[in-house]
Kinemage of the C-alpha trace (Angstrom):
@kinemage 1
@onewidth
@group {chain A} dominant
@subgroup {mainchain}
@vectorlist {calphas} color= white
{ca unk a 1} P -12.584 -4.850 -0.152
{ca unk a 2} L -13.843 -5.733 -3.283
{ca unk a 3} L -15.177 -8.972 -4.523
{ca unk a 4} L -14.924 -8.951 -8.183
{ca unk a 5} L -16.867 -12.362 -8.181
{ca unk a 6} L -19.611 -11.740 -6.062
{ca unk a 7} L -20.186 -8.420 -7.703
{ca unk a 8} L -20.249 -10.142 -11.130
{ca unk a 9} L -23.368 -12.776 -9.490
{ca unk a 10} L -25.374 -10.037 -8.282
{ca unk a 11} L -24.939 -8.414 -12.271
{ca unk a 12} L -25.958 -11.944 -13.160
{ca unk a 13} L -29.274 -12.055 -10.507
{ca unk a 14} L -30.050 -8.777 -11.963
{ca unk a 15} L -30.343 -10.137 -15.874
{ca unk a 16} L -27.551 -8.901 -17.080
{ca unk a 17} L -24.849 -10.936 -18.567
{ca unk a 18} L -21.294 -11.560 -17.576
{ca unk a 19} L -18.638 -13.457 -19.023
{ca unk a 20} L -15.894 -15.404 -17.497
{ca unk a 21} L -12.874 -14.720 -19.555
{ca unk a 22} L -10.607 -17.335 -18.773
{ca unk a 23} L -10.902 -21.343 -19.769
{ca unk a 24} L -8.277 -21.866 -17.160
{ca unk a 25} L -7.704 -23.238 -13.726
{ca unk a 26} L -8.563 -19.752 -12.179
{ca unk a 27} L -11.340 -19.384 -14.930
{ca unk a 28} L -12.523 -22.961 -13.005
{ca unk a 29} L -12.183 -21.781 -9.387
{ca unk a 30} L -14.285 -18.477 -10.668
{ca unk a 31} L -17.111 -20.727 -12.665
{ca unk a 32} L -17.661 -23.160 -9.462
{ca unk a 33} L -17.666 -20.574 -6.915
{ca unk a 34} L -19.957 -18.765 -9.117
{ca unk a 35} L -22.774 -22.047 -9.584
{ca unk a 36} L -21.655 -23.908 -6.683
{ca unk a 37} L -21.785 -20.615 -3.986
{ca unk a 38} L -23.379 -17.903 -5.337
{ca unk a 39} L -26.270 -19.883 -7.070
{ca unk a 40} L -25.376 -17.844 -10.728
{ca unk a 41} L -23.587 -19.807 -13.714
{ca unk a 42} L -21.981 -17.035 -16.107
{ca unk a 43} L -23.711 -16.277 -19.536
{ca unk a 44} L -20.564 -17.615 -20.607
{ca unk a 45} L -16.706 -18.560 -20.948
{ca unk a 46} L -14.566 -16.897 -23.563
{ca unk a 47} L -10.630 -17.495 -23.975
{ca unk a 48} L -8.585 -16.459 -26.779
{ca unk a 49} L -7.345 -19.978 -27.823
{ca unk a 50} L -9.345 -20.793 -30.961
{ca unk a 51} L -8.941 -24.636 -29.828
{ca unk a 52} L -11.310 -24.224 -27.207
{ca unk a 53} L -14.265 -22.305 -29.170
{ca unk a 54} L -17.532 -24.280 -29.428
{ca unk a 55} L -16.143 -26.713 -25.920
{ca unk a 56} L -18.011 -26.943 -22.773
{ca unk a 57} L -16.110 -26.006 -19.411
{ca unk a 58} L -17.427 -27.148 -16.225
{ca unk a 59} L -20.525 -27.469 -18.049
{ca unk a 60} L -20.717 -23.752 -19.657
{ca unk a 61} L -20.427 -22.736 -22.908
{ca unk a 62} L -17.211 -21.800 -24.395
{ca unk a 63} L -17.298 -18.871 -26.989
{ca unk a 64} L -15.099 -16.464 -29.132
{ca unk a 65} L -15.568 -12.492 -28.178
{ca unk a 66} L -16.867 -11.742 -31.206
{ca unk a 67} L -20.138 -14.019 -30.555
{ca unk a 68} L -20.763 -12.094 -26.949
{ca unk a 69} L -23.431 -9.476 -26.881
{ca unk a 70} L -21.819 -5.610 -27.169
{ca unk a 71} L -23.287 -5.263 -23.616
{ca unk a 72} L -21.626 -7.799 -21.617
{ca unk a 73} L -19.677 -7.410 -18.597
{ca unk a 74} L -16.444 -9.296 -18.533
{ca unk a 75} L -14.697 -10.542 -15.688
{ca unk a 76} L -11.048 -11.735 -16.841
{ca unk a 77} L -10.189 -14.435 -13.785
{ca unk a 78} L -6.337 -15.026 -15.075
{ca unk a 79} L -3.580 -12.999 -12.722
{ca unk a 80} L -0.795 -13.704 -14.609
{ca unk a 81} L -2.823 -12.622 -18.261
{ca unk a 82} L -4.990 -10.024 -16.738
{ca unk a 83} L -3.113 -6.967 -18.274
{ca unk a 84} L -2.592 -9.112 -21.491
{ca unk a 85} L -5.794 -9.963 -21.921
{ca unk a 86} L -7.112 -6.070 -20.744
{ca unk a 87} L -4.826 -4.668 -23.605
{ca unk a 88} L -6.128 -7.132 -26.169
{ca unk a 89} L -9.685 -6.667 -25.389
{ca unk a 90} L -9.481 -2.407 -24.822
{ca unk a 91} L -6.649 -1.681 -27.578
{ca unk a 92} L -6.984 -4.164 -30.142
{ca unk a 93} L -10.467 -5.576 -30.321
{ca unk a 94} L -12.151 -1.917 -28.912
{ca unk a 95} L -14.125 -3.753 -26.068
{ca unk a 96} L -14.803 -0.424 -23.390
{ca unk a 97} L -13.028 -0.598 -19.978
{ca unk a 98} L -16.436 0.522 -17.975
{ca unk a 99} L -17.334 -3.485 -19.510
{ca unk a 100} L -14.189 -4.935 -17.690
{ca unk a 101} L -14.910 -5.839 -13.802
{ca unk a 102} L -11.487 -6.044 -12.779
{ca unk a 103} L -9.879 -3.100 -15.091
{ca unk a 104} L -6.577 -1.419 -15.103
{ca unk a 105} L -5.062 0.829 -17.425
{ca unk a 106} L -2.114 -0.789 -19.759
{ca unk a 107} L 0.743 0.252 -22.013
{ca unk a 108} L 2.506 -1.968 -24.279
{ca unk a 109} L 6.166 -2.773 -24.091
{ca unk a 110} L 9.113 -5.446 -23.907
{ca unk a 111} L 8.977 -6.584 -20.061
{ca unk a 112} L 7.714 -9.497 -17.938
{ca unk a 113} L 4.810 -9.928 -16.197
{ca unk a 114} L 6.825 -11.260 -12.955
{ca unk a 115} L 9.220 -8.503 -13.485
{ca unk a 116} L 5.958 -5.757 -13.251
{ca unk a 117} L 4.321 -7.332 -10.696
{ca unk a 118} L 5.308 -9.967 -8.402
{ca unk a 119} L 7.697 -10.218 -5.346
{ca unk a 120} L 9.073 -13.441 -4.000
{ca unk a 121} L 10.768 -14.425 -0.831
{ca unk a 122} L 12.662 -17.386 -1.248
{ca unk a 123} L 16.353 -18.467 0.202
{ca unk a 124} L 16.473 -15.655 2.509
{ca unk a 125} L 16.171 -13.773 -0.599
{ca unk a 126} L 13.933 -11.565 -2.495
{ca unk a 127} L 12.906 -12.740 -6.316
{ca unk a 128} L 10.650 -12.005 -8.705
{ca unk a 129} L 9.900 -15.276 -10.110
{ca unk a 130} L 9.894 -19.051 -10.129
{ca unk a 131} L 13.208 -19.064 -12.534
{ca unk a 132} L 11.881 -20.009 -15.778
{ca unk a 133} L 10.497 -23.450 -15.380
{ca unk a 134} L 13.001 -24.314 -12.586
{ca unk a 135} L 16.165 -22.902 -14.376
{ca unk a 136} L 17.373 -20.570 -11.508
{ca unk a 137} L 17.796 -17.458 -13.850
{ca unk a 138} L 15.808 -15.301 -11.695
{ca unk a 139} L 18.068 -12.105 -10.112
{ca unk a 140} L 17.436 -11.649 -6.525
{ca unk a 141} L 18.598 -9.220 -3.596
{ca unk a 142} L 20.215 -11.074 -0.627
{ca unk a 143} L 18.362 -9.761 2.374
{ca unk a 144} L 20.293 -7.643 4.528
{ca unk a 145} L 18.507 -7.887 7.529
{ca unk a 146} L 16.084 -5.073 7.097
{ca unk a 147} L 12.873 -5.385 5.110
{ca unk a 148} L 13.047 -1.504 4.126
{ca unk a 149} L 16.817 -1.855 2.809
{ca unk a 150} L 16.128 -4.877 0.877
{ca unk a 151} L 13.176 -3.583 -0.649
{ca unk a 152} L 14.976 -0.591 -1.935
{ca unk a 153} L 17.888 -2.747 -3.271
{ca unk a 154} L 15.079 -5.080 -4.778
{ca unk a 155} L 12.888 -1.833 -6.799
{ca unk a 156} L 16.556 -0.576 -7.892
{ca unk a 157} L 16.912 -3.772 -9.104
{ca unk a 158} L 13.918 -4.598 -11.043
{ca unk a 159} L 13.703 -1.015 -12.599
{ca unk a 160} L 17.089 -1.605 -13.837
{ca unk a 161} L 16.153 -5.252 -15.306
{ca unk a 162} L 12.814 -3.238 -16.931
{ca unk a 163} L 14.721 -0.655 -18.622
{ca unk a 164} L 18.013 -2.682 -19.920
{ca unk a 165} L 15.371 -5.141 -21.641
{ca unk a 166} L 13.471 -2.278 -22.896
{ca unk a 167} L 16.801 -0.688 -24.707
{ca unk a 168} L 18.237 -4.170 -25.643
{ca unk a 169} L 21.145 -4.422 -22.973
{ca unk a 170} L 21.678 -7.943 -22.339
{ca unk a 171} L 20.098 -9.383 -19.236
{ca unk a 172} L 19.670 -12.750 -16.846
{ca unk a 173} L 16.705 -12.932 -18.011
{ca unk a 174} L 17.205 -13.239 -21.458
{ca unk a 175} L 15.750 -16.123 -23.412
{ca unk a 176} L 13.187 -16.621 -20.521
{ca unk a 177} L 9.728 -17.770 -22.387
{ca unk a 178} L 7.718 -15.263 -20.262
{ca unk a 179} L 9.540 -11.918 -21.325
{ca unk a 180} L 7.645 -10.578 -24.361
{ca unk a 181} L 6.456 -7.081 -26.050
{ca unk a 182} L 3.216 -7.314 -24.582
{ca unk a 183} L 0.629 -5.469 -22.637
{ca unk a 184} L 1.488 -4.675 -18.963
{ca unk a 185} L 0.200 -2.456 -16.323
{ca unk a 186} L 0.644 1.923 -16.530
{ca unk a 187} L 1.518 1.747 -12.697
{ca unk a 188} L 4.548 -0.847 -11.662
{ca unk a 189} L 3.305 -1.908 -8.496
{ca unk a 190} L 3.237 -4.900 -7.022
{ca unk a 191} L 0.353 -6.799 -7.687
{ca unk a 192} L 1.301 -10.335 -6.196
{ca unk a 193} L 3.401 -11.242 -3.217
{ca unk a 194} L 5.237 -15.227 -2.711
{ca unk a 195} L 6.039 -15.973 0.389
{ca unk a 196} L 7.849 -19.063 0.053
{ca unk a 197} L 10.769 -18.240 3.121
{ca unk a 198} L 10.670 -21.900 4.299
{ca unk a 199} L 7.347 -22.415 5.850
{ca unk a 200} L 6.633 -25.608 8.164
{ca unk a 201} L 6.457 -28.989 6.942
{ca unk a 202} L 5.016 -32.276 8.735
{ca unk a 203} L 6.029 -34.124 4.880
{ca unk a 204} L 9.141 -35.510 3.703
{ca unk a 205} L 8.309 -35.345 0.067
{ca unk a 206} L 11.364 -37.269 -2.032
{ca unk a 207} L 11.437 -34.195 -3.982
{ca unk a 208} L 11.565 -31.701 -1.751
{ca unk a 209} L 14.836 -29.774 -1.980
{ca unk a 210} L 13.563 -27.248 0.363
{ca unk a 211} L 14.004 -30.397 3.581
{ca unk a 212} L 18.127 -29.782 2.182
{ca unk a 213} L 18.264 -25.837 2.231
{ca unk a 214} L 16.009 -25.208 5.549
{ca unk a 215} L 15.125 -28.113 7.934
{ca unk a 216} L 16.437 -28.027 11.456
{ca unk a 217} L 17.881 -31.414 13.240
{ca unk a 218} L 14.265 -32.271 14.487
{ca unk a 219} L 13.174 -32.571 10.555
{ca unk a 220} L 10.301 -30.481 10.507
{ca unk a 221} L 10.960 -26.360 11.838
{ca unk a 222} L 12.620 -24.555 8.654
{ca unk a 223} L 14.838 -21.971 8.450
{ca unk a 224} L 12.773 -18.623 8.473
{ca unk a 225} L 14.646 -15.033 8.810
{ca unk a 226} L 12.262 -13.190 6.331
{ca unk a 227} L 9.002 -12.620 8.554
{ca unk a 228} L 5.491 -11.663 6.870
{ca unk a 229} L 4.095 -9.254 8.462
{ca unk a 230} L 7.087 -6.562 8.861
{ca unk a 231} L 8.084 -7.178 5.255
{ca unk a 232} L 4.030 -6.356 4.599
{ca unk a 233} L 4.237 -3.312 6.458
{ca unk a 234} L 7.674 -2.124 4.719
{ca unk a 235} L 6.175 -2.646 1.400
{ca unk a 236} L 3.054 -0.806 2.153
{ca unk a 237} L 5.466 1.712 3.666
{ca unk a 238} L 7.524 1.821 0.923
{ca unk a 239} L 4.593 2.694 -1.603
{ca unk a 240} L 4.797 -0.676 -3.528
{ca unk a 241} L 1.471 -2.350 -2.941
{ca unk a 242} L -1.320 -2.139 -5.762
{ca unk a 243} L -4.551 -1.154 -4.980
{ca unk a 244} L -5.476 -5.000 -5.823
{ca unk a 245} L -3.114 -7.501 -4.464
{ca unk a 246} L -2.958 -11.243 -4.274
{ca unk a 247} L -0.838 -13.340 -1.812
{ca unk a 248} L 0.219 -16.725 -1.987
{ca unk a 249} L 1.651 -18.902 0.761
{ca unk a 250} L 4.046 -21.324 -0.992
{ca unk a 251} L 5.818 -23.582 1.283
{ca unk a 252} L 5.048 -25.716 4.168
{ca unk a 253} L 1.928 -26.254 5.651
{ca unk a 254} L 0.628 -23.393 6.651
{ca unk a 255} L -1.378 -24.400 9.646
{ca unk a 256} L 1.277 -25.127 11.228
{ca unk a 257} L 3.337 -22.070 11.008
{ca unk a 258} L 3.640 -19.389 13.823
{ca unk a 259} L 3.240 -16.753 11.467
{ca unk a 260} L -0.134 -18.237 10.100
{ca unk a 261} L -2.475 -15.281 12.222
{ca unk a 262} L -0.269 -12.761 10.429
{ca unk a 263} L -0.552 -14.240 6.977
{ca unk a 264} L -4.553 -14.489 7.659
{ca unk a 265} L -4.543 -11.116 8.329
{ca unk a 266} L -2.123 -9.311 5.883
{ca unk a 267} L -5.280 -11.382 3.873
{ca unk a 268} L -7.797 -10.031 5.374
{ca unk a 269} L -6.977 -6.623 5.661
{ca unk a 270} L -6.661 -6.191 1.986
{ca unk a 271} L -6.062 -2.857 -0.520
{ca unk a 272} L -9.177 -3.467 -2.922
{ca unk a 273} L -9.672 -7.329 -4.062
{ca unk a 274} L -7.608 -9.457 -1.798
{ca unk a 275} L -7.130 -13.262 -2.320
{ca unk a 276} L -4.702 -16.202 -1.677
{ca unk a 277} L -3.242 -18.939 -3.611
{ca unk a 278} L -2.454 -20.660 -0.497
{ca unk a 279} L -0.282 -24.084 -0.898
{ca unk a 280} L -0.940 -26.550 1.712
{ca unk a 281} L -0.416 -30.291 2.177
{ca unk a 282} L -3.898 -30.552 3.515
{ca unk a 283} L -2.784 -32.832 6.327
{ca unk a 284} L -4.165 -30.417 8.682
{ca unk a 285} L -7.424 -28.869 8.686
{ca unk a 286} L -7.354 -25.151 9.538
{ca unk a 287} L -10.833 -23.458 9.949
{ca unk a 288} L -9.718 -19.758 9.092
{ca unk a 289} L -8.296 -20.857 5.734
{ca unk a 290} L -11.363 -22.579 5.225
{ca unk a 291} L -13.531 -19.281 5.883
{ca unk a 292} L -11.366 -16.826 3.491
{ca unk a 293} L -12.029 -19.869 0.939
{ca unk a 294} L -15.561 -19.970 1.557
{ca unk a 295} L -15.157 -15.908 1.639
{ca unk a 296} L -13.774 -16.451 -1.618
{ca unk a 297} L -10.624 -14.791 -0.551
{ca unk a 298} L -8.316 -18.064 -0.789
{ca unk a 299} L -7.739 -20.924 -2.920
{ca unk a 300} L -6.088 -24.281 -2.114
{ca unk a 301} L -3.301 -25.921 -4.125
{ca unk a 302} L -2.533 -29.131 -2.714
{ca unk a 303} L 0.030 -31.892 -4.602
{ca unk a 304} L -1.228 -35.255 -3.936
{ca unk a 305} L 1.310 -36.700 -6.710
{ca unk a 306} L -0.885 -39.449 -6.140
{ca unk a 307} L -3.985 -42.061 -5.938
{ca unk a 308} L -3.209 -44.666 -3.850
{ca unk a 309} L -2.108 -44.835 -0.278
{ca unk a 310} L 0.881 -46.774 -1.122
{ca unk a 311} L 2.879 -44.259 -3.410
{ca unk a 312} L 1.774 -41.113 -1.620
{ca unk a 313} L 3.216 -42.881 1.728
{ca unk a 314} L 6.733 -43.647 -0.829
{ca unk a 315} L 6.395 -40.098 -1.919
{ca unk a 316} L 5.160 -37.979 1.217
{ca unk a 317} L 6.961 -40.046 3.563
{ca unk a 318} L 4.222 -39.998 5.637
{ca unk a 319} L 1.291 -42.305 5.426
{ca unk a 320} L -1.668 -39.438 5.488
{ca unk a 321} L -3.218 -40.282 2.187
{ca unk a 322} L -6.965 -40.852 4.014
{ca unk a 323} L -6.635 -37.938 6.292
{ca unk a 324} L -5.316 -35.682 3.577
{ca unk a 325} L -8.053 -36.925 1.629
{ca unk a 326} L -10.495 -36.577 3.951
{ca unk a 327} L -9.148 -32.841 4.629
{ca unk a 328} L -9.511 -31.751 0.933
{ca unk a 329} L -13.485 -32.671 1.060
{ca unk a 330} L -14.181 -30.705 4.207
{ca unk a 331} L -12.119 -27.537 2.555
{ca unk a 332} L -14.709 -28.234 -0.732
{ca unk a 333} L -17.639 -28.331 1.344
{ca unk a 334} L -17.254 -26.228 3.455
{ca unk a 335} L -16.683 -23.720 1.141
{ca unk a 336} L -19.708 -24.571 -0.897
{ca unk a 337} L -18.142 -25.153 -4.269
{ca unk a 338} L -14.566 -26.567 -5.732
{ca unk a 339} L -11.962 -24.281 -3.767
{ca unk a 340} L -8.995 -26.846 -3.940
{ca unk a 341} L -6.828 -27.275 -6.713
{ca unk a 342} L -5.317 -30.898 -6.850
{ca unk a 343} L -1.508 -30.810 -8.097
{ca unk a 344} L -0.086 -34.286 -9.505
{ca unk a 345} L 4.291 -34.213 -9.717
{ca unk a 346} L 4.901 -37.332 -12.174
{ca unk a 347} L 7.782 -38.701 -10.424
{ca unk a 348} L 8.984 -41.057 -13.428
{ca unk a 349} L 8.531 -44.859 -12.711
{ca unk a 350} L 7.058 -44.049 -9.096
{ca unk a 351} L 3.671 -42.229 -9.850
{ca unk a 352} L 2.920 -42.702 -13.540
{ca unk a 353} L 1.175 -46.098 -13.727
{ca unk a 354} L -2.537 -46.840 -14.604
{ca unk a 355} L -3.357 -47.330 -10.771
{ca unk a 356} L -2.321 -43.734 -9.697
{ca unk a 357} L -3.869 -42.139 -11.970
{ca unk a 358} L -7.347 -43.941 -11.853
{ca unk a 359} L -6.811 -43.241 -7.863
{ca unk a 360} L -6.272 -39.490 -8.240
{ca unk a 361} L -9.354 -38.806 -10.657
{ca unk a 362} L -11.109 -40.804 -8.322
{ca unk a 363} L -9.805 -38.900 -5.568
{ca unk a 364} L -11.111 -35.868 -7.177
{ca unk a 365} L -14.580 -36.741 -7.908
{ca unk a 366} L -14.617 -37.987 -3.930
{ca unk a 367} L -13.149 -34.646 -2.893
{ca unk a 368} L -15.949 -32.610 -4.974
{ca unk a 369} L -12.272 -31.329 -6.529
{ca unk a 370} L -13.135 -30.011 -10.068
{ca unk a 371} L -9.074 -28.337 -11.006
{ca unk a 372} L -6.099 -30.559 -11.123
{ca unk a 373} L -2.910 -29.664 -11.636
{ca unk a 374} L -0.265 -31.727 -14.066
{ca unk a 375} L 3.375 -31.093 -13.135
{ca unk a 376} L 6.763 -32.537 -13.124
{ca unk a 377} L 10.035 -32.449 -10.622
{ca unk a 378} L 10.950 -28.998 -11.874
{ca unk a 379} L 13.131 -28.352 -9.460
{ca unk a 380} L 15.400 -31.061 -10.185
{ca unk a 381} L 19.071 -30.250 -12.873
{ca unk a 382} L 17.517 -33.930 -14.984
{ca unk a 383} L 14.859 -34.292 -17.565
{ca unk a 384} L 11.555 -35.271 -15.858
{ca unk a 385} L 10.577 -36.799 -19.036
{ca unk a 386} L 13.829 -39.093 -19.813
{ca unk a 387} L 12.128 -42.039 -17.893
{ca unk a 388} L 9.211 -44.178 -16.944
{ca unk a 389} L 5.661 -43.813 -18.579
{ca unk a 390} L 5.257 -39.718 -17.887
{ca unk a 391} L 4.001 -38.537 -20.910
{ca unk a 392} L 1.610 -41.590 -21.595
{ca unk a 393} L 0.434 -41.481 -17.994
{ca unk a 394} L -0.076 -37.432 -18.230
{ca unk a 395} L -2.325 -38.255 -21.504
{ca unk a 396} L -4.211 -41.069 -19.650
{ca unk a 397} L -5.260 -38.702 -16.917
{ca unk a 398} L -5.876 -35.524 -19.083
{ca unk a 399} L -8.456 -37.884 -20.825
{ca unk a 400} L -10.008 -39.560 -17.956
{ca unk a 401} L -10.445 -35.469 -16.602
{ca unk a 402} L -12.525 -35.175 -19.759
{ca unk a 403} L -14.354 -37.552 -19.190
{ca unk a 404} L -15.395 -36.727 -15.604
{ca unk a 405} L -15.814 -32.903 -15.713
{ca unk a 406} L -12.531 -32.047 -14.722
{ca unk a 407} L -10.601 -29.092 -15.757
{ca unk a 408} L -6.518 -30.192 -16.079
{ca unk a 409} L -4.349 -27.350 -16.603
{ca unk a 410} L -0.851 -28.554 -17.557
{ca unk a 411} L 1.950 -26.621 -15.288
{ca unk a 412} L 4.487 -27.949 -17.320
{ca unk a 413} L 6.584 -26.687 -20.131
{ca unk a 414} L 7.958 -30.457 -20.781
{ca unk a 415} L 4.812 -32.526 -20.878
{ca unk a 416} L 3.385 -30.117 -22.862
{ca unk a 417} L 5.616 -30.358 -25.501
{ca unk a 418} L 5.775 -33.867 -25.406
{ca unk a 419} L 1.879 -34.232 -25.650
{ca unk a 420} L 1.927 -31.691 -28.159
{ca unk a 421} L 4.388 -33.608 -30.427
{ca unk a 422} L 2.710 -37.244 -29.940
{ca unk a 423} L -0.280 -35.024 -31.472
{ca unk a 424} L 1.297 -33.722 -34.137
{ca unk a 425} L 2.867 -37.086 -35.311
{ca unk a 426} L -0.686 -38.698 -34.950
């Protein structure tokens, strides 16, 4: 199993340099584990956003391509970019694939990233994506009972979505904001998995619309038909598994699910570079999550949605703000650098006030947490940002993150726009 990461730190140890290419929440997780773990900051950061030239991240530089030496290994640390940013820096800018870490061949066309590579359980149902921003656009297969059948019914599927957008034939997808003519990978494989097939919660979150679709009478076991590990072994039966595959755990917590040895392992096991964007509420501490993110296999998002024990206990439903705090440290430290990603929901007129947010970048530099994670109630048919203080609130924390050494990254198309105009008109 490769790590793309470590490999880049022993370049690094050696004297030669390596670039981060990425000024982005998985950019962040790469730079910490990189000074934080492996003792090696990179020779630099580069990102294509102009806006960000000339910036410090996490206390490296921040440069265009065109002011890196010719000789300089890249490793690009987005997922959901990495064949957009391989085709930009191979066929438009000439950089040499033998320079790219983490290279794949790419052809340009009119698809979707999701589409190309991702599979999501969700429902009892197989998806591709998260719906465009909460929209529920996505098509899915119902699953029939069979992992093998599904599957089948799932590639017919997205090979028929691939080629009507590619000759124009009106689709469900149409108008999403992540279909594009862009670069994507030569081999359709599937390059990220999402199992999100109810999980186990201990929360009650207010927003939550999962506790409606899957909990049982006792409030916490969800409703779970779609099982990890035969799925895994259909798909890698089936010939649909990349080389290089990521997994994410997206509901629940997943220390307390049954199925959490077979998630660790399907991990483990790995076909090339392995890793997990693993959600978890944190209320629990689970040592073999901890080692895969110390192994820098895994990654933590947590949502907090807040900084003070009174509106997490309003939100959560469950007054755990200390040990969930408490939790998030021992994942950072045990792991030797910043291997949690903080998520805040603004929940308008319950979370976005001066006192949660002051609590939450406190929180962070407490935690050794160095990613957080701006969101709103996407899930939700209202407008997040028709109420309250949400967009003042998200500008409030963005600039106390500054301030502190905190990389935000806005998960949001909403706020983003919102911020975006209040700059414009200033």
């Amino acid at each position: 199993m490769r790590d793309y990461i470590k490999e880049a730190a022993e370049l690094l140890k050696s004297g030669k340099p390596v670039v981060v290419y990425g000024a982005s929440g998985e950019g962040a997780v790469t730079v910490s584990r990189l000074i934080k773990q492996l003792g090696v900051a990179p020779t630099c950061v580069c990102d294509s956003d102009p806006k960000k030239w000339h910036t410090r991240f996490l206390g490296i530089d921040v440069l265009p391509l065109d002011e890196v030496p010719t000789d300089t290994y890249i490793y690009i640390s987005s997922r959901e970019y990495l064949f957009q940013i391989i085709g930009q820096l191979t066929e438009e800018r000439g950089v040499s694939s033998e320079r790219i870490l983490n290279y794949e061949p790419v052809t340009r066309r009119k698809s979707c990233i999701f589409l190309e590579c991702k599979f999501k359980t969700m429902f009892n149902e197989f998806y591709f994506c998260n719906s465009d921003w909460g929209k529920r656009k996505s098509p899915f297969v119902a699953f029939d009972g069979d992992c093998e059948s599904t599957l089948r019914k799932w590639v017919a599927l997205r090979d028929q979505l691939i080629g009507n957008i590619a000759d124009g034939v009106p689709t469900s997808c149409d108008g999403c904001s992540w279909l594009r003519d862009d670069w994507f990978p030569t081999e359709r494989r599937i390059r990220m998995i999402n199992w999100s097939t109810g999980g186990i919660c201990n929360f009650n979150c207010s927003y939550c619309w999962a506790r409606t679709l899957y909990r049982d009478r006792d409030g916490l076991k969800m409703k779970q038909e779609i099982y990890a590990k035969p799925l895994h072994e259909a798909a890698e039966r089936f010939g649909l598994l990349a080389s290089a595959v990521t997994t994410e755990y997206g509901a629940g917590e997943l220390a307390l699910n049954p199925e959490r040895g077979d998630f660790m392992k399907i991990l483990k096991s790995g076909w090339g570079y392995c890793s997990a964007n693993t959600a978890s509420n944190c209320s629990v501490y689970y040592e073999e999550l901890a080692e895969a993110c110390r192994d820098g296999k895994a990654y933590i998002i947590t949502s907090v949605d807040s900084g003070t024990r009174e509106t997490f206990k309003k939100i959560k439903g469950v007054d755990s703000f200390g040990k969930v705090r408490d939790n998030i440290k021992r994942y950072n430290d045990f792991a030797g650098y910043s291997t949690v990603q903080m998520k805040y929901i603004f929940l308008p007129g319950v979370n976005d006030n001066k006192a949660d947010i002051e609590g939450f970048i406190e929180l962070c530099q407490y935690t050794g947490t160095t990613t957080l994670v701006l969101a709103h109630d996407n899930a939700l048919p209202r407008d997040p940002i028709g109420g309250g203080n949400v967009v003042e609130s998200a500008s409030y924390m963005l600039e106390l993150a500054a301030k502190n050494g905190i990389m935000p990254i806005i998960f949001s198309d909403k706020i983003r726009a919102a911020l975006a105009q209040i700059k414009k008109e200033n």
